[in-house]
N, CA and C of each residue as an Amber inpcrd file, in Angstrom:
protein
   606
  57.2690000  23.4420000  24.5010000  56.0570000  23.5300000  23.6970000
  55.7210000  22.1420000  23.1560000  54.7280000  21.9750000  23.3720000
  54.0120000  20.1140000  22.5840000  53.3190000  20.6460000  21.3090000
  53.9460000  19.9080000  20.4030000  53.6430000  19.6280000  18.6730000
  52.8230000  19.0200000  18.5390000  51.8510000  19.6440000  18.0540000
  50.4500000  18.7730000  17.0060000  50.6930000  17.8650000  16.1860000
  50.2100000  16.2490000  16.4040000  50.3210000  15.4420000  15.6030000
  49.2340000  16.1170000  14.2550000  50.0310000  16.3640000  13.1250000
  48.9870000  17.3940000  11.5310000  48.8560000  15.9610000  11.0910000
  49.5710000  14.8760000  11.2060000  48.5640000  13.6300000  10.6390000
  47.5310000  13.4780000  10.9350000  47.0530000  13.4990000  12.6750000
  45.9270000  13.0140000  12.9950000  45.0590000  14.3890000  12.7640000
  45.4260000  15.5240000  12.4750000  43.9760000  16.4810000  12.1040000
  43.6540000  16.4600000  10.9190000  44.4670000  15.7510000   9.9500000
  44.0520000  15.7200000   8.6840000  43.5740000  14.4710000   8.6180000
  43.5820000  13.5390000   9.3970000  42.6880000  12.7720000   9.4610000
  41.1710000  12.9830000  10.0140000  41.2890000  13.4200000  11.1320000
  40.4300000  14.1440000  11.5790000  38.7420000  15.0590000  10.7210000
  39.6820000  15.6670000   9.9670000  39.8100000  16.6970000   9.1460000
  38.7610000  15.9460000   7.5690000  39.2290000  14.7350000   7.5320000
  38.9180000  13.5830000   6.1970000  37.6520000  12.8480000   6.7000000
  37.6580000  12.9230000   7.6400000  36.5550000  12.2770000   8.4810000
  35.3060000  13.0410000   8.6670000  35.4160000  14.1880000   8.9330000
  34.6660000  15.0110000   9.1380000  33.6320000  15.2740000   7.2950000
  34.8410000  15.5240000   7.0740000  34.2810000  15.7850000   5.4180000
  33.2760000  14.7020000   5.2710000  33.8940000  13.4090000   4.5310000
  32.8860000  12.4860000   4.4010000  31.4480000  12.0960000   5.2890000
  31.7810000  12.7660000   6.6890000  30.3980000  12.5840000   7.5640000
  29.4520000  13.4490000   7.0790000  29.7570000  14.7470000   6.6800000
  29.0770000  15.8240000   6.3130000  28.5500000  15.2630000   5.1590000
  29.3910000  15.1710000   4.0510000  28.9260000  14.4250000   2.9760000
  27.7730000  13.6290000   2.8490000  28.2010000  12.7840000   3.3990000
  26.7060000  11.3680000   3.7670000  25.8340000  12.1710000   4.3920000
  25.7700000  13.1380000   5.3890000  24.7270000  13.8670000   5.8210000
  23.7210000  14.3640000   4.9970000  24.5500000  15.1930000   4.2200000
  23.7120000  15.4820000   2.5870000  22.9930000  14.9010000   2.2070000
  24.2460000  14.1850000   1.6740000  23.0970000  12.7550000   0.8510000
  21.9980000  12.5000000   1.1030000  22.0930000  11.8690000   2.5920000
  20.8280000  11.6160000   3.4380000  19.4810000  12.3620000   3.2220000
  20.4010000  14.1270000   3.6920000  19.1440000  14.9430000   3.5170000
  18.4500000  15.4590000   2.0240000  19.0180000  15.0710000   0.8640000
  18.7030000  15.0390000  -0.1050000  17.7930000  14.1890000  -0.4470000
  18.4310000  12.7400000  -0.6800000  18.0270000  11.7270000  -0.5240000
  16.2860000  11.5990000   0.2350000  16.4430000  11.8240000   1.6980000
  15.0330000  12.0440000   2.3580000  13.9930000  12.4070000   2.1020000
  14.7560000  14.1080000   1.1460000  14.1830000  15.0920000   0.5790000
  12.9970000  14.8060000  -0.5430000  13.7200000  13.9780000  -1.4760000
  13.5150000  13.0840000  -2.4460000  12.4140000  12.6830000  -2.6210000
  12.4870000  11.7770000  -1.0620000  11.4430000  10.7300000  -1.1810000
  10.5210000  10.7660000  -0.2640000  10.5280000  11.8850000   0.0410000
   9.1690000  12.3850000   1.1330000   7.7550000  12.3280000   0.2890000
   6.7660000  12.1580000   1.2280000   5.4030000  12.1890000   0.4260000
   5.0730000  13.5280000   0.1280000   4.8520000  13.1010000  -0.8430000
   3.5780000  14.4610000  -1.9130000   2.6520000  14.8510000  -0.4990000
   1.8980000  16.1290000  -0.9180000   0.8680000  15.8490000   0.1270000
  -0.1850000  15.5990000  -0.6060000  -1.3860000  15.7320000   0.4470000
  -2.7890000  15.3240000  -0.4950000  -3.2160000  15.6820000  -1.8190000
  -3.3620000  14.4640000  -2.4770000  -3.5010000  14.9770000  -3.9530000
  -5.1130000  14.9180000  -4.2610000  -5.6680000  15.8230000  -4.9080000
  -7.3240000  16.1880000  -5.4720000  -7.2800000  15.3480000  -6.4460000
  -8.1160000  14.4890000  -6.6470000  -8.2970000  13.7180000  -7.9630000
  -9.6480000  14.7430000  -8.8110000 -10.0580000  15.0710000  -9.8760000
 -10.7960000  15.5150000  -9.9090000 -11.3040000  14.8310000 -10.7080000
 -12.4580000  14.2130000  -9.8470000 -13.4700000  13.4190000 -10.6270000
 -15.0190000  13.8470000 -10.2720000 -15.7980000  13.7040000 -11.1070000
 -17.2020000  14.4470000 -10.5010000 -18.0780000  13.1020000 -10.5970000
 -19.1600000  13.5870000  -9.5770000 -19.7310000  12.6210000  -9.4920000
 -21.1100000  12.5590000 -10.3440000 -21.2590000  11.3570000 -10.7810000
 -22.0210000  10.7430000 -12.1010000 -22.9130000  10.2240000 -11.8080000
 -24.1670000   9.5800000 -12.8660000 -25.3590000   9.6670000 -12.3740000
 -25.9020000   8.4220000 -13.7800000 -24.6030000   7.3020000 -13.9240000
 -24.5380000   6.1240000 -14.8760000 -25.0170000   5.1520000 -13.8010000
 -24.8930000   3.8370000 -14.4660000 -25.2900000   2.9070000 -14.2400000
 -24.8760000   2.4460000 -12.8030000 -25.4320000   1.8730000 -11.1690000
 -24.8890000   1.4600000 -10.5490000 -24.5610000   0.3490000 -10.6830000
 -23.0130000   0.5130000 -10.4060000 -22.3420000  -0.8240000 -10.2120000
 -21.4650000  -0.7440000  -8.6310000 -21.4000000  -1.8650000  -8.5780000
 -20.7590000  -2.0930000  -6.8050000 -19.4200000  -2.4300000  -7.1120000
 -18.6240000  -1.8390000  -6.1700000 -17.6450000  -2.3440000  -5.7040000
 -16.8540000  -2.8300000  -4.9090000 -16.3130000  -3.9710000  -4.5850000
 -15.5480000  -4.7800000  -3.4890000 -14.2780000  -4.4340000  -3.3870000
 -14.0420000  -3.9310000  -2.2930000 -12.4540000  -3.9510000  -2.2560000
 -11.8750000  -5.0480000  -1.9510000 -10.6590000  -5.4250000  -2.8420000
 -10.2600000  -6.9290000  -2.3230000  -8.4220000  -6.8920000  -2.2390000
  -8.2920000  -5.8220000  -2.2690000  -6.4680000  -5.5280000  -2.1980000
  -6.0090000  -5.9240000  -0.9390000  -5.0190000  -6.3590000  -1.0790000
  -4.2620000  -6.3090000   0.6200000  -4.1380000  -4.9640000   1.2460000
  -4.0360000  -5.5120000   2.5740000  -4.3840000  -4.3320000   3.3010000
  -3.3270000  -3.4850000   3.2520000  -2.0300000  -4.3130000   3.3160000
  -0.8220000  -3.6740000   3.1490000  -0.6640000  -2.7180000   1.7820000
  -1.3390000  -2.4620000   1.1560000  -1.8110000  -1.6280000  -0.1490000
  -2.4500000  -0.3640000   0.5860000  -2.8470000  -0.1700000   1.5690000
  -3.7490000   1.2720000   1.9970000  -2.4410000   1.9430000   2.4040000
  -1.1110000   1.8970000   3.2280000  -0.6760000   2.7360000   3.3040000
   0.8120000   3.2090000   2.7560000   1.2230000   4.1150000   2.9960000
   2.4940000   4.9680000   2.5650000   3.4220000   3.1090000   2.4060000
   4.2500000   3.5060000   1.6230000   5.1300000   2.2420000   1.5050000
   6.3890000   2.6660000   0.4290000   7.6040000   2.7950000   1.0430000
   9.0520000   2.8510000   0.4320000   9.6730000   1.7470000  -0.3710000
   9.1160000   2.1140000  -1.5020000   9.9940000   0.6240000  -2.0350000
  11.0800000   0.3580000  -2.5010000  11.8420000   1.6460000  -2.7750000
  13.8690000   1.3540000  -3.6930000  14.6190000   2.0710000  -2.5050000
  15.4210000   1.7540000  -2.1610000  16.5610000   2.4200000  -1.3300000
  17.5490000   3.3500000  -2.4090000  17.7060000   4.4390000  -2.5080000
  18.7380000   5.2790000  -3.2670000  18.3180000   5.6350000  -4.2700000
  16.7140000   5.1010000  -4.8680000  15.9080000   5.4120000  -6.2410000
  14.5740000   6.4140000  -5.8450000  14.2080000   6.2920000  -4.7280000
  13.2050000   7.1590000  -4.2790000  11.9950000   7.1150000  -4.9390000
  11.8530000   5.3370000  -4.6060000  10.5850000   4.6420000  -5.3870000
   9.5740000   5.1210000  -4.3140000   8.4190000   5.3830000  -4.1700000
   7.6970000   4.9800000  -3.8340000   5.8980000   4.6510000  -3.4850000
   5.3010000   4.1180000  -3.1300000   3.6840000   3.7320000  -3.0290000
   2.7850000   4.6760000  -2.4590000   1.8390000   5.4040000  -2.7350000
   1.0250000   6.4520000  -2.6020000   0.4300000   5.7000000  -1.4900000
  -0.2250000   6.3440000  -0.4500000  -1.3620000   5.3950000   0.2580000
  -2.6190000   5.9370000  -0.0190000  -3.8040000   5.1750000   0.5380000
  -5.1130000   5.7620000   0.4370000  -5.4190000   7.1140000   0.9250000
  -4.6390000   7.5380000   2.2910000  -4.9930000   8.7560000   2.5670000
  -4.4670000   9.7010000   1.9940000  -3.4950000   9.5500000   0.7080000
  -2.7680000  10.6250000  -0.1730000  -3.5630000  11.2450000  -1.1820000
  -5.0210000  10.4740000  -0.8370000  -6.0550000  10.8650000  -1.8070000
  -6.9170000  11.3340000  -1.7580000  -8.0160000  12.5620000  -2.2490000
  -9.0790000  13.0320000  -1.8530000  -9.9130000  13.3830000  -3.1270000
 -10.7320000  12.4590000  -3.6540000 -11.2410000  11.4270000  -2.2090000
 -10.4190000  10.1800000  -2.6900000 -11.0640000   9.2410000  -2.0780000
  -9.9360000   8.2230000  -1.9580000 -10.5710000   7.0010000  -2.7310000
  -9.3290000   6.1780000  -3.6410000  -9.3420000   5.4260000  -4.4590000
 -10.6730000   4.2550000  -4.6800000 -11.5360000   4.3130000  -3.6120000
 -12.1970000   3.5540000  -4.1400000 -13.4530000   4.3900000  -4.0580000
 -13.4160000   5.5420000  -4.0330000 -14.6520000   6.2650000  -3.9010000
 -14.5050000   7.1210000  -5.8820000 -13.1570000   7.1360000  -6.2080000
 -12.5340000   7.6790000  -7.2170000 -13.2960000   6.7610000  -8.1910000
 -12.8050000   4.7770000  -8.1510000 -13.5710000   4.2490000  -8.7310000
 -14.7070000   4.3330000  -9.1030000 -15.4990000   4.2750000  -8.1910000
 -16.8430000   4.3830000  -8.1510000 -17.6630000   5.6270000  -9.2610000
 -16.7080000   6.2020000  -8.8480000 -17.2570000   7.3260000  -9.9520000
 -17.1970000   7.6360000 -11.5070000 -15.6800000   7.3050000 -11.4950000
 -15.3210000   6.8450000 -12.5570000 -16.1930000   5.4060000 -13.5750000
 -16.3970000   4.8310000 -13.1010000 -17.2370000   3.4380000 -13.6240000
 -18.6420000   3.8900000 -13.6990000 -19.2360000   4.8950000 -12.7220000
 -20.6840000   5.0020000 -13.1040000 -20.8140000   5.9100000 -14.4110000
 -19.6940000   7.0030000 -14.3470000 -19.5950000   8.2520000 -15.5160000
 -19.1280000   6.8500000 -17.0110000 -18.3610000   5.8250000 -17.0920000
 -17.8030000   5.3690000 -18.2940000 -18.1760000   4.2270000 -18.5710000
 -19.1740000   3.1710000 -17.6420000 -19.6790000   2.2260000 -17.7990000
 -20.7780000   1.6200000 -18.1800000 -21.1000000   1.1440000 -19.6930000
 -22.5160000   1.5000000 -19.9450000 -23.6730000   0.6170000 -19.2490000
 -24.7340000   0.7370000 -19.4200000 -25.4860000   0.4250000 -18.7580000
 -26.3200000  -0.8770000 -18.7740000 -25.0860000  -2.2130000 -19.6600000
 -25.4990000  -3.3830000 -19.8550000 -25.1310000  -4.1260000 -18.4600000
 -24.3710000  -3.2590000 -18.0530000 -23.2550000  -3.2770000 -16.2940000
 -23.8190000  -2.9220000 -15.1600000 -25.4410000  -2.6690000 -15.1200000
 -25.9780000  -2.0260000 -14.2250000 -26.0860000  -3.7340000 -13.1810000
 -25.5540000  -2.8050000 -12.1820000 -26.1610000  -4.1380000 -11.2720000
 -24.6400000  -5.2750000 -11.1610000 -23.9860000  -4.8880000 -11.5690000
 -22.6330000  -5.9330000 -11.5270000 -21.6850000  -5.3150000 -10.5930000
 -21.2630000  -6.5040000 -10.3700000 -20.0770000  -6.2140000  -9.0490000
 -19.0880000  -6.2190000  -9.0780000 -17.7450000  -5.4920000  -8.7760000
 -16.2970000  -4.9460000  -9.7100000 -15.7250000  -5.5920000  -8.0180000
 -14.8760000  -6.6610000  -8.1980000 -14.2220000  -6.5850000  -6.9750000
 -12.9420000  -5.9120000  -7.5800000 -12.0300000  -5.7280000  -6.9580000
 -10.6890000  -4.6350000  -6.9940000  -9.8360000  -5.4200000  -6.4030000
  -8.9040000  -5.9150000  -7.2190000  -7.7360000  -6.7530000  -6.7860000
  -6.4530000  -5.9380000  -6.1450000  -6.5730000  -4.9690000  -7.1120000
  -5.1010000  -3.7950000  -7.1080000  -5.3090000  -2.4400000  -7.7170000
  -5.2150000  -1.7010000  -7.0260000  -5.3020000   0.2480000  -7.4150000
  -3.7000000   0.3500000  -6.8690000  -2.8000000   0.6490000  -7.7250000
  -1.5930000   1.2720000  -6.8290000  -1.2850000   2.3950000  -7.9840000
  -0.9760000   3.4070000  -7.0730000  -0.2020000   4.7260000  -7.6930000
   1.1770000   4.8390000  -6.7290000   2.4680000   4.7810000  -7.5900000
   3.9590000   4.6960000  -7.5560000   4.3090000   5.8630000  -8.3120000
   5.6110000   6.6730000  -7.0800000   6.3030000   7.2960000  -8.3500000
   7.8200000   7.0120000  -7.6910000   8.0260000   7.2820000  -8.7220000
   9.7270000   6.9510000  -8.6680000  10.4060000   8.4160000  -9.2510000
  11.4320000   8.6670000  -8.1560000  12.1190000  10.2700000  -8.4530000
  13.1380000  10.1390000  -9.7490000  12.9720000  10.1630000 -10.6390000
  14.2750000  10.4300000 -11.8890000  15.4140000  11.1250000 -11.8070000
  15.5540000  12.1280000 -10.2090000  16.8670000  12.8430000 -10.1900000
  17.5440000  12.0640000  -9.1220000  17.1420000  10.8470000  -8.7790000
  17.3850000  10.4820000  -7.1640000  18.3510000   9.3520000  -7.8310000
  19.5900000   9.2030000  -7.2060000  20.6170000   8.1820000  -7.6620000
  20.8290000   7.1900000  -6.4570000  21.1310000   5.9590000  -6.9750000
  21.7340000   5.1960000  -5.8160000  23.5330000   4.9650000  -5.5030000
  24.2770000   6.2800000  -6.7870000  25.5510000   6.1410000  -7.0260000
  26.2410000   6.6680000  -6.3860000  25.6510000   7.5360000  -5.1650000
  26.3390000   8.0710000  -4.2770000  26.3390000   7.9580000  -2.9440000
  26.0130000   6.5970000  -3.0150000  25.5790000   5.5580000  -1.5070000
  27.1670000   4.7890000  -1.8720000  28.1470000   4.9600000  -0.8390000
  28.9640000   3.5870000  -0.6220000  30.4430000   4.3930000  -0.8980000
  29.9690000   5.6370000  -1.3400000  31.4920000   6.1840000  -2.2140000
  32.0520000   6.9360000  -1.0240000  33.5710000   7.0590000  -0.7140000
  34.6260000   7.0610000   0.0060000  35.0050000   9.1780000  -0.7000000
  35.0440000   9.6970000   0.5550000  36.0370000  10.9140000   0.0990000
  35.7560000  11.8510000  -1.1060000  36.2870000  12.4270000  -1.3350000
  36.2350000  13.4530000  -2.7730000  35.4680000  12.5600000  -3.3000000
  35.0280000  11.7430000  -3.9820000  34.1330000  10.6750000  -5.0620000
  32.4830000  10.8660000  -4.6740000  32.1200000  10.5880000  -3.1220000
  30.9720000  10.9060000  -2.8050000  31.0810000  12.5550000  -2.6450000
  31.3360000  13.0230000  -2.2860000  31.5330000  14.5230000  -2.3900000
  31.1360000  15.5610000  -3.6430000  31.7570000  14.5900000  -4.8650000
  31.6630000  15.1270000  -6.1730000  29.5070000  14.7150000  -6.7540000
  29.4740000  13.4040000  -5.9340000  28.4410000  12.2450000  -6.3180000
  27.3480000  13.2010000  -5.5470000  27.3230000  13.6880000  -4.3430000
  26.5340000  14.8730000  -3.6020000  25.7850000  15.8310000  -4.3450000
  27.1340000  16.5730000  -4.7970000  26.5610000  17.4560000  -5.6170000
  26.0720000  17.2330000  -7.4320000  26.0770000  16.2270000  -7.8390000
  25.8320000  15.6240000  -8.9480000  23.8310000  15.8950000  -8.6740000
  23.9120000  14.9970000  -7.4930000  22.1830000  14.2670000  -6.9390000
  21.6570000  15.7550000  -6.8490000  22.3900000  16.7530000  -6.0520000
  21.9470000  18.2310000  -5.6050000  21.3160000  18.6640000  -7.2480000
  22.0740000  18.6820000  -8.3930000  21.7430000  19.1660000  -9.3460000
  21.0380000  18.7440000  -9.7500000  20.1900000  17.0810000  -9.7370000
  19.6510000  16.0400000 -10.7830000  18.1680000  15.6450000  -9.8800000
  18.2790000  16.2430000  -8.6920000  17.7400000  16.2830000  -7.8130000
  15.8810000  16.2350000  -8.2440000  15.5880000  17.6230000  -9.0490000
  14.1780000  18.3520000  -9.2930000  14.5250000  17.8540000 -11.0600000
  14.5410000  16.6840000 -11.4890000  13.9530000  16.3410000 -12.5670000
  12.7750000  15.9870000 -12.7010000  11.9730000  15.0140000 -11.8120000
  10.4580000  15.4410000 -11.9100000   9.9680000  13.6190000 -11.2800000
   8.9850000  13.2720000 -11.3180000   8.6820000  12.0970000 -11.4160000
   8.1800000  11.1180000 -12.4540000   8.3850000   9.8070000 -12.3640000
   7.3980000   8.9090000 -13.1110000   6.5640000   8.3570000 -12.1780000
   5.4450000   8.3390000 -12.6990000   4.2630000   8.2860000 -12.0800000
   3.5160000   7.0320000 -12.7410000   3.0480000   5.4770000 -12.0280000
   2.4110000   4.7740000 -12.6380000   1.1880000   4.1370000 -11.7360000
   0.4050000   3.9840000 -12.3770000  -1.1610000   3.8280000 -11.8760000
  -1.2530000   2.2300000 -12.7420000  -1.4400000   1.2850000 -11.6450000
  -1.7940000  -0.3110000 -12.1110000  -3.2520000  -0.5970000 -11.2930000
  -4.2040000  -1.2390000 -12.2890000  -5.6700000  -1.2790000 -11.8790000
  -5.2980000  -2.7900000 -12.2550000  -6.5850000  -3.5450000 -11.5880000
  -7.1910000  -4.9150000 -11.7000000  -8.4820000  -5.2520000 -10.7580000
  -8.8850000  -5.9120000 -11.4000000 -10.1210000  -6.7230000 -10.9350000
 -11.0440000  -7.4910000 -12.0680000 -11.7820000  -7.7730000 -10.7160000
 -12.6160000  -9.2200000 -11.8600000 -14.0790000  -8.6900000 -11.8600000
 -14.5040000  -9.1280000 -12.7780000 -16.0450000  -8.9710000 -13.3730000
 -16.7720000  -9.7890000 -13.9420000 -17.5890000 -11.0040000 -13.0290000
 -18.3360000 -12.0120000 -13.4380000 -17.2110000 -12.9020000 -13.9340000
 -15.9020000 -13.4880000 -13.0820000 -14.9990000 -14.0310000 -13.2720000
 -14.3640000 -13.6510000 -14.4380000 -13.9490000 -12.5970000 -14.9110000
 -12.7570000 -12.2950000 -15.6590000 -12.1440000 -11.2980000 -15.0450000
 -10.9300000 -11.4190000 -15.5670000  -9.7390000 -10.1930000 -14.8820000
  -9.5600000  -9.1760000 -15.8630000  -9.5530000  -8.1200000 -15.2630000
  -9.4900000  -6.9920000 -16.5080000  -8.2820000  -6.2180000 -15.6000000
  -7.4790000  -5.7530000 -16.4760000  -6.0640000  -5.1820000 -16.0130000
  -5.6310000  -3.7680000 -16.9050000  -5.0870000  -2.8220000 -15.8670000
  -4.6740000  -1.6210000 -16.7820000  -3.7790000  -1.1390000 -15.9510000
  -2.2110000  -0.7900000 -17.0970000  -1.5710000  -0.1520000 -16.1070000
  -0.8110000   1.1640000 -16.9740000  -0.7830000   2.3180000 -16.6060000
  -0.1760000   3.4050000 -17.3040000   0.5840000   4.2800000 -16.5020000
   1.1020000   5.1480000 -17.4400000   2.8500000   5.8230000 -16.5890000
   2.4190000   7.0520000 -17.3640000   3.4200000   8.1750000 -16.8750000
   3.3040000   9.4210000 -17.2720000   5.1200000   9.9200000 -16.8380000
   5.5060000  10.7800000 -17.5900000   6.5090000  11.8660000 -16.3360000
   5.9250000  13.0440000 -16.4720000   6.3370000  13.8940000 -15.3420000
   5.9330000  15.0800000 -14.8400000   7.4360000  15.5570000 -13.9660000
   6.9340000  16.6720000 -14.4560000   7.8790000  17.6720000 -13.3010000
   7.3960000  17.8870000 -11.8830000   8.4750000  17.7570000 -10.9390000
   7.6860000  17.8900000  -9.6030000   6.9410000  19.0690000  -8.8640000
   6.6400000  19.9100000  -9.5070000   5.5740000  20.9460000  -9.2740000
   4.1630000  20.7370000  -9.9470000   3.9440000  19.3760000 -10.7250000
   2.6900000  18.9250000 -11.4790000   2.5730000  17.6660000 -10.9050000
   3.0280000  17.0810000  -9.8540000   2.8140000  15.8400000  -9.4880000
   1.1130000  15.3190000  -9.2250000   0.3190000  16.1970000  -8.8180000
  -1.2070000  16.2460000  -8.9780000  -1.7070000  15.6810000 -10.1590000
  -0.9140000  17.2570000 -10.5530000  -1.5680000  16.6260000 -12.5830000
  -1.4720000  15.2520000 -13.1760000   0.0540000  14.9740000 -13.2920000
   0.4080000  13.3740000 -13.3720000  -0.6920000  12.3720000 -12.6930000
  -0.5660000  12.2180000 -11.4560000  -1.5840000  11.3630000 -10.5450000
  -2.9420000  11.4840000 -11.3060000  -3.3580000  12.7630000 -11.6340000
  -4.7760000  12.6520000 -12.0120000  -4.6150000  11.8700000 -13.6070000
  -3.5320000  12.1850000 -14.6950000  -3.7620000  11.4790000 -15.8330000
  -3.7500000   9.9470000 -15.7930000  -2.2900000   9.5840000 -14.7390000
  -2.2000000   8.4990000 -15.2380000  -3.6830000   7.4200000 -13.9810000
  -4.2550000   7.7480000 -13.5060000  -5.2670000   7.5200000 -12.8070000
  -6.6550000   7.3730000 -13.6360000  -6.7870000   8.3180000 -14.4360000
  -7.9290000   8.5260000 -15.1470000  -7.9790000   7.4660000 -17.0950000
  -6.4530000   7.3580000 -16.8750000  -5.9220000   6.9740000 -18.3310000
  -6.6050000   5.3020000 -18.1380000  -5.8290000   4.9560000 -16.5070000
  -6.0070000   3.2920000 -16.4900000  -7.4620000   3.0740000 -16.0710000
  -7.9690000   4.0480000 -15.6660000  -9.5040000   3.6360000 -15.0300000
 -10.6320000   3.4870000 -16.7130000 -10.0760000   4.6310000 -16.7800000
 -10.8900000   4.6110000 -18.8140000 -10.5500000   3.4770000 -19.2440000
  -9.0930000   2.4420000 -19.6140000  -8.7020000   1.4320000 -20.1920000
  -9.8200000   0.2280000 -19.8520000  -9.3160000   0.5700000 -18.0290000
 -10.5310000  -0.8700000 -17.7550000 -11.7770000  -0.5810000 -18.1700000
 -12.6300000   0.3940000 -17.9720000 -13.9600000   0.3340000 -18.1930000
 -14.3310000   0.0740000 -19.9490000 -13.4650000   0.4970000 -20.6060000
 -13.7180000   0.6890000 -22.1500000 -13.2780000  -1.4110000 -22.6120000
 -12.4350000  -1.8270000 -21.6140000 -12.5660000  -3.1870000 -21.9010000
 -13.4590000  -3.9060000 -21.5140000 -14.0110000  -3.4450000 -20.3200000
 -15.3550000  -4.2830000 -19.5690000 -16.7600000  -4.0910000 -20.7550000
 -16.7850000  -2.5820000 -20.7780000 -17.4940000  -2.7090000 -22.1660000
 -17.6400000  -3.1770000 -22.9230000 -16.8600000  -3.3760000 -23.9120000
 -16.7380000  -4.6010000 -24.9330000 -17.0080000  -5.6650000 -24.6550000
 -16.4060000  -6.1710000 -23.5390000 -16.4820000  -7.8740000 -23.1950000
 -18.2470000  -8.0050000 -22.8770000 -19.1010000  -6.8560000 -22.4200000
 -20.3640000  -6.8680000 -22.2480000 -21.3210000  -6.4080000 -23.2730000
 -20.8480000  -5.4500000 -24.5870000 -21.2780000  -4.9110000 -25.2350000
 -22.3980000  -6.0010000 -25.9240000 -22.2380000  -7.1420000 -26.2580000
 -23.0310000  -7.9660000 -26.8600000 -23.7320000  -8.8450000 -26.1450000
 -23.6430000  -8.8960000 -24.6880000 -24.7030000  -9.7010000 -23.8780000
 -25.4930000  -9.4690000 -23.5860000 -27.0320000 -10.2540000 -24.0990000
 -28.1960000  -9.8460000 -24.0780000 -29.2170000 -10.8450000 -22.6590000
């Protein structure tokens, strides 16, 4: 009769585990940081002052974009939107922009909406055996804490820069909702500053 080397199946055996493990992770992890789908902004359309707008963002700004490895950062694109960010503008600025602004031209440096997952860890990338194993199911539990959600605006107006940037958290079954506040929060900031800076020019 030939004897089973039980070292090498418990090696075997150790190997297997940790592959599975990282598999998880992975699919957690993935899970994580998959895109939202199309989000409704709900903005209506207004019947204020026309003002124009230039898009002037990099192009590399229109689509999907991963930015943290193990944090499950990441960049909304234009088509995550309906309607889409510069049609959102537009509306937004005619409904909140008064009408000393009629006729002025908003170029758009930067619209980005980011969220970053709050249950998503990078502490269970690198770990060996029982440690990632334990670190698996940690992420499994911490997993559906929700997102932070931040919306950064800029552009110029008759050579000045006007800038707004705001955050929210949300739970990930309101990720819409979030998108629409912190969207609507920074678009109000800029216009209520462009205001002012115009309020007295005659």
């Amino acid at each position: 009769m030939i004897g089973l080397d039980k070292r090498r199946l418990l090696r075997l055996n150790s190997s297997l585990a940790v592959l599975t493990a990282v598999s998880i992770a992975n699919g957690l992890l993935s899970a994580a940081c998959a895109p939202v789908g199309t989000i409704k902004v709900e903005v209506a359309a207004a019947s204020g002052p026309n003002v124009y707008l230039v898009d002037a963002r990099p192009v590399r700004w229109f689509s999907w974009d991963y930015l943290g490895a193990g944090v499950a950062a990441h960049r909304l694109s234009d088509g995550s939107f309906d309607p889409d960010p510069m049609t959102v503008m537009s509306r937004v600025f005619q409904e909140k922009l008064s009408q000393r602004l009629e006729g002025k031209t908003i170029i758009v440096t930067r619209f980005l909406v980011s969220l970053v997952d709050v249950g998503a860890s990078s502490q269970s990338l690198g770990l060996p055996g029982e440690a990632l194993g334990s670190a698996v199911v940690d992420l499994a539990v911490r997993i559906n804490y929700g997102w932070m959600i931040f919306c950064e605006f800029e552009a110029s107006l008759d050579g000045e820069t006007f800038k707004a940037v705001e955050t929210t958290r949300t739970d990930k079954s309101k990720v819409e909702e979030g998108v629409n506040k912190v969207i609507k929060k920074a678009l109000d900031t800029a216009a209520r500053a462009m205001n002012a800076r115009f309020a007295y020019q005659f």
